[in-house]
C-alpha positions, -999 to 999 in steps of 0.1 A, spaced: 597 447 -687 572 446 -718 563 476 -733 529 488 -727 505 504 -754 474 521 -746 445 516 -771 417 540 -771 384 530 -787 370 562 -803 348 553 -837 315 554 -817 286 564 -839 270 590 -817 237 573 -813 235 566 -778 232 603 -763 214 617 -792 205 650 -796 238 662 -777 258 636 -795 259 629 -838 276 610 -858 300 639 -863 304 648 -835 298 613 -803 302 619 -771 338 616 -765 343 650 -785 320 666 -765 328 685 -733 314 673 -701 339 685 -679 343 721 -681 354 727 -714 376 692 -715 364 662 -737 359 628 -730 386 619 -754 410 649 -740 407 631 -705 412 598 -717 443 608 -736 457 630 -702 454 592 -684 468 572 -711 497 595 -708 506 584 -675 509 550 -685 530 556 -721 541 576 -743 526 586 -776 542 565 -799 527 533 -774 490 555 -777 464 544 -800 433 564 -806 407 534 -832 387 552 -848 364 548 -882 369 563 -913 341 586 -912 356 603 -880 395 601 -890 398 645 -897 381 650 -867 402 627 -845 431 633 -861 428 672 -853 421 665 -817 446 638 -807 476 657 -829 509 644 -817 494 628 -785 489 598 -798 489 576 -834 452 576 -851 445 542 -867 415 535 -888 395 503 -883 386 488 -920 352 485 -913 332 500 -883 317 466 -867 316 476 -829 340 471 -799 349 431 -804 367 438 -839 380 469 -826 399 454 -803 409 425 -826 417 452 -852 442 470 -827 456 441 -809 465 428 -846 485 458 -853 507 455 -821 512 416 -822 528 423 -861 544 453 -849 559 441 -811 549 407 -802 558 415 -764 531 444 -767 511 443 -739 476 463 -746 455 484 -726 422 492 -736 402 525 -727 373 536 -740 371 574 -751 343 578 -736 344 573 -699 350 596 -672 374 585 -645 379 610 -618 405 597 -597 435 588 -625 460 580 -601 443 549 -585 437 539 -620 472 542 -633 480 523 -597 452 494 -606 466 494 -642 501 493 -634 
């Protein structure tokens, strides 16, 4: 069986739901549900489907404390060179697991959606 890797996209720029969300602080940091982030959520899912040496959380550079405190040992934080949107971002990661495991397959989630039901998903996923 090929080893899975789960690759979260988290560097948004916090535009899109301005005033709630900033550039320090997008949406996926903020909590929605209850007192749970976007990001936390998306991290609980990509935890059923590996473990947190096969999780990675994309980021940008301006945002790497603040992920890096959140995620902690749930996942590895990986900084894209240059913040140019979700195409490269994907590129960017997928890069990094063909040098590392060229039997990787990848998973991408954004950090920023809400799922309710995450056993169907890990189901549909798997």
């Amino acid at each position: 069986m090929k080893p899975v890797y789960i690759v979260i996209l988290a560097g948004g720029s916090g535009e899109r739901l301005w005033p709630l969300s900033t550039p320090a602080c997008p949406k996926q940091l903020l909590p929605f549900i209850g007192d749970t982030t976007l990001l936390d959520l998306t991290l609980e899912r990509a935890a059923l489907l590996a473990d947190a040496a096969h999780i990675l959380v994309v980021t940008c550079n301006a945002q790497e404390a603040i992920m890096t405190s959140m995620v902690g040992n749930r996942a590895r934080v990986v900084v894209e060179p240059d913040q140019r949107n979700t195409g490269p971002a994907v590129l960017f990661a997928a890069l990094r697991l063909l040098a590392q495991d060229s039997d990787a397959v990848m998973v991408v989630m954004p950090a920023d959606h809400y799922i309710q039901d995450n056993q169907t998903f890990v189901r549909t996923i798997s």
